[in-house]
C-alpha positions in Angstrom: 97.9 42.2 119.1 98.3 39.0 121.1 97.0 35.7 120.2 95.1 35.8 123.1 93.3 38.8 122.4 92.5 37.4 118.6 90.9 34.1 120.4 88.7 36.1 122.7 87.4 38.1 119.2 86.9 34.9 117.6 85.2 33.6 120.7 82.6 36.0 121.3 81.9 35.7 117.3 81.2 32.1 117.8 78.9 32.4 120.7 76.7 35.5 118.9 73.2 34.5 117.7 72.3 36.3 114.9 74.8 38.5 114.0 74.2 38.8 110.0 77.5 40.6 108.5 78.0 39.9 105.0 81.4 41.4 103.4 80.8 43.1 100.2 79.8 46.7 100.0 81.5 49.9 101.2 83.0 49.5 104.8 82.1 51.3 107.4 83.7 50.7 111.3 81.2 51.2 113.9 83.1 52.2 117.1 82.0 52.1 120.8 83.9 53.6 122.9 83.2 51.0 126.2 84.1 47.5 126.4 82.0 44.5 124.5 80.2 43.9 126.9 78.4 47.5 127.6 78.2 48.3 123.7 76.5 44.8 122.8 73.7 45.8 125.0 72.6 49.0 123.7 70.5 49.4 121.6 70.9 52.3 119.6 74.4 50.8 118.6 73.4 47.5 117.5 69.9 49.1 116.1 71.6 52.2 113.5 74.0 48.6 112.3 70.6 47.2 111.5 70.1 50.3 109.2 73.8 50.6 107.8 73.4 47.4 106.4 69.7 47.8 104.8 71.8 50.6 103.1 74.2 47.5 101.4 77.3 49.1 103.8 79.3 46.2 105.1 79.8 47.4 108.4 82.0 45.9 111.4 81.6 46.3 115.2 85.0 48.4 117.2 85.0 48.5 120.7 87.4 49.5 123.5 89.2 46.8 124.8 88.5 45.1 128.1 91.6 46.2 130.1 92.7 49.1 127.6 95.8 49.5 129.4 96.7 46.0 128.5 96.1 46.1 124.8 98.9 45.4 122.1 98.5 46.7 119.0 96.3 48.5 116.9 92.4 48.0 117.4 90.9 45.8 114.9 87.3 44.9 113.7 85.3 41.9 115.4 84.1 40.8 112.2 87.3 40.5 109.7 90.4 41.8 112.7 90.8 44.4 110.0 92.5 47.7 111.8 90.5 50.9 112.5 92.1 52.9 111.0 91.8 50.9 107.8 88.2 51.9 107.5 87.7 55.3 105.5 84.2 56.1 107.4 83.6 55.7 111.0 80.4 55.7 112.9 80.6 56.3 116.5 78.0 55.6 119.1 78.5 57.8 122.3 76.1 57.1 124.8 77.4 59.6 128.2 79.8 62.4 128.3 82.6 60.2 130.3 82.9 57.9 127.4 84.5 60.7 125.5 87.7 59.5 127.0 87.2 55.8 125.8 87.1 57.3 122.4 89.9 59.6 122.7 91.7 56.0 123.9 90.1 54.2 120.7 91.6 56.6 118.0 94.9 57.2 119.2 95.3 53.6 119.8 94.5 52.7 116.0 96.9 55.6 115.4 94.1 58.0 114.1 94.7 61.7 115.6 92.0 61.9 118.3 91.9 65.9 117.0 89.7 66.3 114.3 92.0 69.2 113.2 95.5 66.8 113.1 93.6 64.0 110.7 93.3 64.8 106.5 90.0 64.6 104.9 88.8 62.3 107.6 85.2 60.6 107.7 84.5 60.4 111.3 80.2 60.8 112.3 79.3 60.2 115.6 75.7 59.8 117.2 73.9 58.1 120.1 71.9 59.1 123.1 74.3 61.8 124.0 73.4 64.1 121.2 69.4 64.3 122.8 71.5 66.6 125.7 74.9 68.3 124.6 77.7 66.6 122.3 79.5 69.4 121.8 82.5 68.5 124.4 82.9 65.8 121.5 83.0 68.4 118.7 87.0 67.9 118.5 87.3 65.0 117.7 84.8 64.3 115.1 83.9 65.5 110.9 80.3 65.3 111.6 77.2 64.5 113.9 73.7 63.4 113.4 71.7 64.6 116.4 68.4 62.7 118.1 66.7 60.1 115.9 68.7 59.3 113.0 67.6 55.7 111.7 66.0 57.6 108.7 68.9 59.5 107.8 71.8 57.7 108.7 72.2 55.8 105.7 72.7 58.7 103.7 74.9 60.3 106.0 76.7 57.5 105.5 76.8 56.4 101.7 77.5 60.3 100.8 81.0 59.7 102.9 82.2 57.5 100.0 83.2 58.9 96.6 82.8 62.3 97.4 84.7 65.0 97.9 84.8 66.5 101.6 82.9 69.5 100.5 80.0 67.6 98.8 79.6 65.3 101.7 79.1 68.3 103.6 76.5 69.6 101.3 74.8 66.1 101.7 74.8 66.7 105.2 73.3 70.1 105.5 70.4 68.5 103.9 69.6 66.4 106.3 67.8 67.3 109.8 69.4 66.7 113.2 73.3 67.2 111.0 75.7 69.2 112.8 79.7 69.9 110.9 81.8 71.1 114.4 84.4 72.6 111.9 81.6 75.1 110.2 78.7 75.2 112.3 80.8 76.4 115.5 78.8 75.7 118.8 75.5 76.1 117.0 73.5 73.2 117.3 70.7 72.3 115.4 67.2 71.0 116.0 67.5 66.9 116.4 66.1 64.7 114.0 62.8 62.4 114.8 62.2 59.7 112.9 58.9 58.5 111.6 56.4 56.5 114.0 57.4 53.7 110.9 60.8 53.3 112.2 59.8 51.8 115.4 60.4 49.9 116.6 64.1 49.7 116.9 65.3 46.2 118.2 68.4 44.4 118.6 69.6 41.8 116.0 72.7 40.3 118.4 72.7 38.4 121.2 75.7 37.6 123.1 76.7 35.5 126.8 79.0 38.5 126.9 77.1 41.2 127.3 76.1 42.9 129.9 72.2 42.2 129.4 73.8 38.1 128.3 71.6 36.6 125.9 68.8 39.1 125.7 67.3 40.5 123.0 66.3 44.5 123.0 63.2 45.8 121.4 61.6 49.2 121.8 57.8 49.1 123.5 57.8 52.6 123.0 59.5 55.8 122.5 59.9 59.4 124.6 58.0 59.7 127.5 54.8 61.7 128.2 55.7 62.9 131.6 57.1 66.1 132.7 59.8 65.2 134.8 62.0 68.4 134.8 65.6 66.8 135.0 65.1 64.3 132.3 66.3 65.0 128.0 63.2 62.6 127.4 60.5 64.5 129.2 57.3 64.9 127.5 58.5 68.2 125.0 61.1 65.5 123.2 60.2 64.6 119.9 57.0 64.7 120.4 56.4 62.6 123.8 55.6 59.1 124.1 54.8 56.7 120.8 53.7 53.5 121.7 54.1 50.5 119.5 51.2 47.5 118.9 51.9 44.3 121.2 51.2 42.6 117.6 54.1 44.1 115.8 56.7 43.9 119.2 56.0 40.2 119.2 56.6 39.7 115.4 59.8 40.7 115.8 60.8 38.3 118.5 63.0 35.5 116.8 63.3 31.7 118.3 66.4 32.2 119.1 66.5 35.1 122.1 66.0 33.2 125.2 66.0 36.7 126.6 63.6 40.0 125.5 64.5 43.0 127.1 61.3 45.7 126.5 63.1 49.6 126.0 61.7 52.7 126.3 61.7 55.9 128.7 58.2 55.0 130.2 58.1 51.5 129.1 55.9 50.7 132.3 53.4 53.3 131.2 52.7 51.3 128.0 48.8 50.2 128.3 49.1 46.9 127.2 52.3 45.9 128.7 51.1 43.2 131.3 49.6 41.6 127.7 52.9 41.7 126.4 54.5 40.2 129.6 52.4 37.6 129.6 52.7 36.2 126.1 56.4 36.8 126.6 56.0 34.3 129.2 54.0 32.0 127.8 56.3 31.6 125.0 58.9 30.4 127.4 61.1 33.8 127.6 63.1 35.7 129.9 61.7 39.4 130.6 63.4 42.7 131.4 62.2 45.9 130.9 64.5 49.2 131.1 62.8 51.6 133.3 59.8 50.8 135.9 57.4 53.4 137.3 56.6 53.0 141.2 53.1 54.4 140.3 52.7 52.0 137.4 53.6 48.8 139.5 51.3 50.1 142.3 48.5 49.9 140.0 49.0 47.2 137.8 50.2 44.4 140.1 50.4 41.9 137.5 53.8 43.6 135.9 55.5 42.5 139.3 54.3 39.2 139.1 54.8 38.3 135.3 58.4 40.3 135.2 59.3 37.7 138.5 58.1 34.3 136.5 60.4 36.2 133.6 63.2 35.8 135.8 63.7 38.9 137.4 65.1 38.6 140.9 65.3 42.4 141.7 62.0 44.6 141.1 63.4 47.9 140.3 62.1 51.6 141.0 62.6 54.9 140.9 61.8 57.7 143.7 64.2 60.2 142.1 64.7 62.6 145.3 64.8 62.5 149.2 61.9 63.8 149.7 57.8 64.1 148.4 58.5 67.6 148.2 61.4 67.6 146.3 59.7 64.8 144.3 57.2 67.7 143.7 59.4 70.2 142.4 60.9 68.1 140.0 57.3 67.0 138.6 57.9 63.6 139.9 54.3 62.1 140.6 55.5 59.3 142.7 53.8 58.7 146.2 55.3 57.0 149.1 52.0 54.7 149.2 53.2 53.9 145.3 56.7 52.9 146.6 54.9 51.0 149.9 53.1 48.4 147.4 56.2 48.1 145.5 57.4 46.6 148.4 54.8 44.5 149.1 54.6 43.4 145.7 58.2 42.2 146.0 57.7 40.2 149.4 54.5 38.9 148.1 56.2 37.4 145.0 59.3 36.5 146.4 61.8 39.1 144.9 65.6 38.4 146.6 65.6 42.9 146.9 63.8 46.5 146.0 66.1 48.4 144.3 65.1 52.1 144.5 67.1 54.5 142.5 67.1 58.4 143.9 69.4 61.3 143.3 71.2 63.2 145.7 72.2 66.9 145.4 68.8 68.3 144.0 68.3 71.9 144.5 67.0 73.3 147.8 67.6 69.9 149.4 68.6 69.6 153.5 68.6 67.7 156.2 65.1 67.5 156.5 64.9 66.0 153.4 67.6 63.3 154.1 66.0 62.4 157.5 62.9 61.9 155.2 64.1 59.6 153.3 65.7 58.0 156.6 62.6 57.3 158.0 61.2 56.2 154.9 63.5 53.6 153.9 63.3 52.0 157.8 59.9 51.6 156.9 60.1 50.3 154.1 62.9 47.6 155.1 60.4 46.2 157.2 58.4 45.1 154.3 61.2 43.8 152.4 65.3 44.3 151.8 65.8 47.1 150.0 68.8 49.1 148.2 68.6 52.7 147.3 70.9 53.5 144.0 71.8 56.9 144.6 73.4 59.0 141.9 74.3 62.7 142.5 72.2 64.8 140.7 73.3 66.1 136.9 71.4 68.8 135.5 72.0 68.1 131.5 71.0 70.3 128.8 67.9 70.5 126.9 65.7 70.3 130.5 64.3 72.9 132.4 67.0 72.2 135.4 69.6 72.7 132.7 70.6 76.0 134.6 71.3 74.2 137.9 74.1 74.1 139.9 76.1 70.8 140.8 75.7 70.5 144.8 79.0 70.1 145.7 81.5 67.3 145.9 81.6 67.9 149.8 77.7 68.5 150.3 76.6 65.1 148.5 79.6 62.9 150.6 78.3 64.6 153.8 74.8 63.7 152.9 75.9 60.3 151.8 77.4 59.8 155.6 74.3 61.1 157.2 72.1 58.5 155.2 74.1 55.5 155.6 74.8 56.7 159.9 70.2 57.0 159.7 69.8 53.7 158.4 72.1 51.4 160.3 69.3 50.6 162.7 68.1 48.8 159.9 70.9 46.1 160.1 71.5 45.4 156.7 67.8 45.3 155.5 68.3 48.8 153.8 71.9 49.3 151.9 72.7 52.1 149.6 74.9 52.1 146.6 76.8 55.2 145.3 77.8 55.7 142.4 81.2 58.1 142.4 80.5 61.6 143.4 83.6 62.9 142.0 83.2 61.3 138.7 79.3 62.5 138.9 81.3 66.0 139.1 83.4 65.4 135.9 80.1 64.4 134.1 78.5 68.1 134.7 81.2 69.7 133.6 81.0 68.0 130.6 77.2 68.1 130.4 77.3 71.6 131.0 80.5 72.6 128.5 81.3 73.5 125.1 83.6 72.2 123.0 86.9 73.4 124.4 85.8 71.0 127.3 86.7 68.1 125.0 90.3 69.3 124.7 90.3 69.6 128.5 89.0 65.9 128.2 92.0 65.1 125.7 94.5 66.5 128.2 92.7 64.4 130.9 93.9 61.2 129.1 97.2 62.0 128.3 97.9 63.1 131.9 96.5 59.2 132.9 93.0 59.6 133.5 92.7 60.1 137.6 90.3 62.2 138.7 93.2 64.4 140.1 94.1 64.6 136.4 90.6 65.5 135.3 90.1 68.3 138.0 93.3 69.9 136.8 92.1 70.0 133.1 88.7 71.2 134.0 90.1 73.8 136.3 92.6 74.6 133.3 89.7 75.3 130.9 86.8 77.0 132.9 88.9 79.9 135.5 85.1 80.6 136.5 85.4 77.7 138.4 88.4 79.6 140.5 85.3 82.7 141.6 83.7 82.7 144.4 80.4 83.1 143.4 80.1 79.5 141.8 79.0 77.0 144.1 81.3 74.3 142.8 84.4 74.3 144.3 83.6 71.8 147.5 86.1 69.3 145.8 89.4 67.6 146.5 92.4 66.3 144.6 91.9 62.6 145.9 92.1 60.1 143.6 
C-alpha cells in the first residue's frame, strides 16, 4: 500500500478518543465492509469490540477503503497495519444486504477466497443488524453466523475459533442460540439470540472527526420497539418489544471526553423519560442526537424539539412512512397529519434551518390518490416551514408481516417520483424531495427476499464491475422467475 494510505491510518488513530486496544491475546480482525467513516458510527460494530476485548481477544478494526478502486495492496489493520488475511478469525459486521459486495471487495482484496468453499479450515463469523431480517444471500462467503443479539455469546463464539479443530468449534457453536453453520445447516435458520436486559446498554467506546456521526458518542436509550408497524424487523414481536434503560445508568456511562452523545434505539423518542435525559445532556454542555424520532411523540412532548435544537441539531427529523393516512393505516402506522403539522411548528418556533420527513414510496395498493395526498399535504406544510421529504422505495424484508410483498416496480416508483416533484413545484423550493436510488432499492429486495445462491449472483456482480447493468444481469441469471409474467417486477431498465 501507499505511504499515503499508511498516514491517513495513522491519522485517524491519532485523532480517536478512547480507542483502548491493547496487543496481547489471541487476534481477531473485525471487518466492515463500508468505508471508516460509516463503520465508526455504528454501533453494533464498535459495541460487540467492546465485548471481544472483555473476552482478553486483542482485536483490530478492517474496513473498506475510501476509494476501493484506488487501493494498493493488501488491506491491513488500523491498529498494528497487520494484513487481513494474517488474522486466523474474522468477525464481520454486515449491516444491509448491498454491503455484501463491500465484503466480497474486502476478502479478495487481502487475497482470502471470497467463497467460503475455495478457503481451508477458515474462521470467518459474521453478524450485525442484517441477521434480525435474512443473511442468508451472505451464506457463501462465511464459516459461521451469530444471528440477533449476540453480546452474550459472542465471546465464545469467538475464543472456541482458536485451538480447536473445525469440527469442535462447530460443536461450540451449536450450543449457543442465534448460531447458524451455512455449510451444515443449509437454508435453515435458527431462532436469533436476545441478550439479557443486563447487557444494555450497548454504547460506543470511539469517537472519531471522521465519522460519519464526527465526534459523537453512541449509547442505547432503549431496545426493540413496542409498536406494530408491519414493514419493520423491529416491530413489537422482536425479542420481546421495547426494553428501556434507567436515565441513571445512560448517564453513567457518558465519559468527559464525547463532546457528542448520540441516544439509539428503534423508538428511542417513545422512551418516558427522554426530555430528562435531554436535558441533563444539555446541561452538561453536550451535543444531542437521537436515531429515530416519532411525529406523534414530538407532537406531544414539545420539549424534545426544543432541547434536541439547544443540542445542536439543525434539522428536526420525522417519519410519515407512506403517502397517505390510509396507507399509514394499513401499515399500522399511528401517525396523524395534525402530529406532523406541530412538528412543523415546533421547528419554525425554535428555529430549525429544515423538517426532514422520511416516507416510502411503492407501498402496496398505493395510486394517484395517494400521491396527490401527499401533494397537498406537503404544500401545506411548507407554509409552516421548509421541508424535505426523504423518500425511499418501499422494501419488504423478511421476518415482517409485509415479508410476502411485491417490489412496485422500477418504472411505477420513477413515475410516481415525477408526479410528486411536477405537484410540489408551486411550492418554489420550500418543499424538496430526496430519493434515494430506485434501482439500487430494487437490488436490495432481491437480496432481502433471496437465498443463498443470491450471494453468488452478488459475487458475479462484482467481478462483472458492479453497475447496476451488471447486477440486473446476475439477478436475472439466478431467479428465471423473474423472466414470467405473473411477477410484477420486471418494470426495469439496463441504465446504469
Amino acid at each position: 500500500m501507499s505511504l499515503n494510505e499508511r498516514k491517513l491510518i495513522k491519522e485517524r488513530i491519532r485523532q480517536e478518543k478512547g480507542n483502548i486496544f491493547r496487543q496481547g491475546g489471541p487476534r481477531v480482525a473485525m471487518l466492515y465492509p463500508s468505508p471508516y467513516n460509516a463503520g465508526m458510527s455504528s454501533l453494533g460494530y464498535q459495541w460487540i469490540i467492546s465485548r471481544l476485548q472483555q473476552y482478553g481477544l486483542s482485536v483490530e478494526r478492517v474496513f473498506l477503503p475510501d476509494k476501493p478502486e484506488k487501493w494498493k495492496g493488501p488491506l491491513i489493520s488500523y491498529e498494528t497495519q497487520t494484513p487481513l488475511s494474517h488474522f486466523p478469525v474474522i468477525g464481520i459486521s454486515l449491516a444491509y444486504e448491498l454491503e455484501l459486495a463491500g465484503l466480497i471487495q474486502c476478502l479478495e482484496m487481502s487475497g482470502i477466497p471470497a467463497l467460503r468453499e475455495n478457503r481451508e479450515d477458515s474462521r470467518i463469523i459474521l453478524g450485525g443488524p442484517l441477521t434480525f431480517s435474512n443473511p442468508l444471500p451472505a451464506a457463501p462467503f462465511v464459516d459461521a453466523m451469530l444471528l440477533g443479539e449476540a453480546e452474550e455469546i459472542v465471546g465464545e463464539a469467538f475464543s472456541s475459533a482458536f485451538h480447536a479443530s473445525r469440527e469442535e468449534w462447530f460443536s461450540t457453536l451449536r450450543g449457543l442460540p442465534g448460531s447458524y453453520i451455512p455449510e451444515s445447516d443449509g437454508e435453515q435458520l435458527p431462532p436469533i439470540a436476545k441478550a439479557s436486559d443486563e447487557m444494555l446498554p450497548a454504547r460506543s467506546h470511539i469517537i472519531s472527526p471522521d465519522a460519519e456521526l464526527s465526534n459523537m458518542m453512541l449509547i442505547e436509550g432503549e431496545r426493540g420497539c413496542h409498536r406494530s408497524c408491519t414493514f419493520c424487523v423491529m416491530r413489537r414481536s422482536t425479542n420481546g418489544g421495547m426494553r428501556l434503560v434507567t436515565p441513571e445508568r445512560i448517564l453513567s456511562f457518558i465519559p468527559e471526553y464525547a463532546p457528542r452523545v448520540g441516544l439509539v434505539g428503534a423508538a428511542i423518542s417513545d422512551h418516558p423519560k427522554l426530555p430528562q435525559i435531554l436535558e441533563k445532556l444539555v446541561q452538561n454542555g453536550k451535543g444531542v442526537g437521537v436515531s429515530s424520532l416519532r411525529a406523534d411523540r414530538i407532537a406531544r412532548k414539545p420539549m424534545i424539539a426544543k432541547l434536541l435544537r439547544e443540542g445542536g441539531y439543525k434539522t428536526l427529523t420525522v417519519a410519515s412512512d407512506a403517502a397517505s393516512h390510509r396507507l399509514r393505516k394499513n401499515i399500522s402506522k399511528g401517525t396523524l397529519e395534525k402530529h406532523l403539522i406541530s412538528c412543523a411548528e415546533q421547528a419554525s418556533e425554535h428555529k430549525y434551518k429544515l423538517l426532514k420527513i422520511y416516507m416510502m414510496l411503492g407501498l402496496p395498493d398505493e395510486n394517484d390518490d395517494d400521491i396527490n395526498e401527499l401533494i397537498r399535504f406537503c404544500t401545506e406544510i411548507s407554509k409552516i416551514h421548509p421541508m424535505v421529504l426523504g423518500i425511499a422505495p418501499f422494501v419488504p424484508k423478511k421476518n415482517t408481516p409485509m415479508d410476502t410483498d411485491s417490489f412496485a416496480g422500477i418504472k411505477v416508483i420513477e413515475k410516481r417520483l415525477k408526479k410528486l416533484q411536477k405537484g410540489l413545484r408551486v411550492t418554489k423550493g420550500r418543499a424538496q424531495i430526496r430519493s434515494t436510488s430506485v434501482k439500487w432499492a430494487w437490488i436490495e429486495y432481491m437480496l432481502a427476499q433471496g437465498g443463498s445462491d443470491m450471494g453468488m449472483a452478488v459475487l458475479n456482480s462484482v467481478h462483472k464491475g458492479g453497475r447496476f447493468a451488471d447486477w440486473k444481469r446476475s439477478l436475472i441469471e439466478r431467479d428465471r422467475s423473474l423472466m414470467s409474467p405473473w411477477r410484477r417486477l420486471i418494470p426495469i431498465t439496463l441504465s446504469k
